[in-house]
N, C-alpha and C positions, 0 to 999 in steps of 0.2 A: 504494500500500500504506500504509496507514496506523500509525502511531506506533509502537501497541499490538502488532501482528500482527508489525511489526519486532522488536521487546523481545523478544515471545515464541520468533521466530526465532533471535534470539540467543542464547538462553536454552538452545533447544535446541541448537545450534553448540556452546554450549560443553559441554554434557550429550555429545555426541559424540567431543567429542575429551578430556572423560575418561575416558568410557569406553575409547577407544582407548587413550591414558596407564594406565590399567590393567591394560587386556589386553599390552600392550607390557612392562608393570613386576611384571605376576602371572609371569611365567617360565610354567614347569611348571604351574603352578595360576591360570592366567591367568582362569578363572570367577569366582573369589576375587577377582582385582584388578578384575576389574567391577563386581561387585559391591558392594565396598568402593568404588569411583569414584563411584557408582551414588548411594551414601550422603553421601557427601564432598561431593557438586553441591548440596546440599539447602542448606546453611547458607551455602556461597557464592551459589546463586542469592538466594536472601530476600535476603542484604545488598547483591547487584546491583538484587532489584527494589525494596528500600526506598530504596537510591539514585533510582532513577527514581520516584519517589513524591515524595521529598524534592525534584527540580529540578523534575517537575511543579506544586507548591505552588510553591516560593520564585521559581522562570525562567518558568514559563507563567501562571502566577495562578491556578491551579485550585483550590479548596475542599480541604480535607485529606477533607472527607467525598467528592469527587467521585473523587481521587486513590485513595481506602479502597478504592471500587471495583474500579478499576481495578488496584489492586496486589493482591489478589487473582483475578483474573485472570489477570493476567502472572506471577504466582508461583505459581499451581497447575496451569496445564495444564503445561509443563516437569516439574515435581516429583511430579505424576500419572505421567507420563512414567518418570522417573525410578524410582520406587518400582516401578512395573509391573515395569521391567527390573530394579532390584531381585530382586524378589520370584520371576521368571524364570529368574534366571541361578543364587540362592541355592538353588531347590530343585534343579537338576541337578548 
């Protein structure tokens, strides 16, 4: 499995167990804590995948332009993800 396709698994790992954290902390209106989890993941993910962008450049040697790639990659399919469930959970 390679690098990338790990990051992204992560990605969504952790997109899961917010959501769960949500649902666990929404009580009564646990739709609500998903959706707000849902939101929450977005800005923590970017600062996990700009990390991984940053030690791709500085630990592997990669180009910042080769990295540019690949961090939006690794930072969109999750936050796709997210937003979907988002946008899911907000309308019910």
């Amino acid at each position: 499995m390679s690098h990338t396709l790990k990051v992204i698994a992560a990605g969504l790992a952790l997109l899961a167990l917010l959501l769960l954290v949500g649902r666990w902390l929404g009580g009564a209106n646990s739709v609500m804590g998903m959706a707000r989890a849902a939101l929450v993941f977005l800005p923590l993910w970017f600062i996990a995948a700009a990390i991984n962008m940053w030690l791709g450049v500085t630990k592997a040697g990669y180009s910042v332009a080769d990295e540019a790639q690949i961090f939006l990659v690794v930072f969109a399919v999750p936050a796709v993800i997210a937003l979907f469930v988002w946008w899911r959970v907000s309308r019910g």
